[in-house]
C-alpha positions in Angstrom: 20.4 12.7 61.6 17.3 12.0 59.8 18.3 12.3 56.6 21.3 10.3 56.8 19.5 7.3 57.6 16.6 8.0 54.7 19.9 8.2 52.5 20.9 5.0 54.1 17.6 3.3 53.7 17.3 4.6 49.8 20.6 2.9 49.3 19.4 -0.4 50.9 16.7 -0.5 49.0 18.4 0.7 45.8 20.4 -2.9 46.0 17.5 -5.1 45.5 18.1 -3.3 41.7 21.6 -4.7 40.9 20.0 -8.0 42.2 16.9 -8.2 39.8 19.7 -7.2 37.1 21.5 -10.3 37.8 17.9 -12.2 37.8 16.8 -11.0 34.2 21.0 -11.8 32.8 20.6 -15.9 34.6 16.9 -15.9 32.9 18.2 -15.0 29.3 21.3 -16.8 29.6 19.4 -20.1 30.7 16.6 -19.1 27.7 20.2 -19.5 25.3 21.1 -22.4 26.5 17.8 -23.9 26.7 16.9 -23.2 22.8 20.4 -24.5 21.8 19.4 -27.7 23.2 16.2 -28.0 22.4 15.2 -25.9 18.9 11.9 -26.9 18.9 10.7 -25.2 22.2 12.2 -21.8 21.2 8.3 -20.2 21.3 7.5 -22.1 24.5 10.7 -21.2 26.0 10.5 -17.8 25.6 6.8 -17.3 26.7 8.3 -18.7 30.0 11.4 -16.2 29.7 9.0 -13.2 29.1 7.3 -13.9 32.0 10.5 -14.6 34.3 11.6 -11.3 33.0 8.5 -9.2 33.9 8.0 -10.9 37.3 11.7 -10.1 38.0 11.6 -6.5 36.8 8.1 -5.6 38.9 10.4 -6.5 42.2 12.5 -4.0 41.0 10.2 -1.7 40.3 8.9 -2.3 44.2 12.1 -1.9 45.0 12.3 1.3 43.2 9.1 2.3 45.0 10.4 1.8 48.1 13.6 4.1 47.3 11.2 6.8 46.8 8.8 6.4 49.6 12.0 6.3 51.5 13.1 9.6 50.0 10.1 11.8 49.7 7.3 10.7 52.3 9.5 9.9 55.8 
């Protein structure tokens, strides 16, 4: 019974992944559009990107965290 519901819980928490996945694609593809409108704040732009993408990948990284405190301390 137990460890049907840690399985459960890992796979929970698992989905917060597939969600910063779609985060980092909507930051890229508005970094894209934003530089093919404005050229000129291509370096600006992407600083802001970089940092989009690194804030969106360290939830998933808690997320993976979680997965594995699910798995192998309960």
């Amino acid at each position: 019974m137990l460890e049907g519901a840690k399985s459960m819980g890992a796979g929970a928490a698992t989905i917060a992944s597939a969600g910063a996945a779609v985060g980092i694609g909507n930051i890229f593809s508005s970094l894209i559009h934003s530089v093919a409108r404005n050229l000129s704040l291509e370096k600006q732009l992407f600083g802001y990107a970089i940092l989009g993408f690194a804030l969106t990948e360290a939830i998933a990284l808690f997320a993976l965290m979680m997965d594995f405190f699910i798995l192998f301390v309960f």
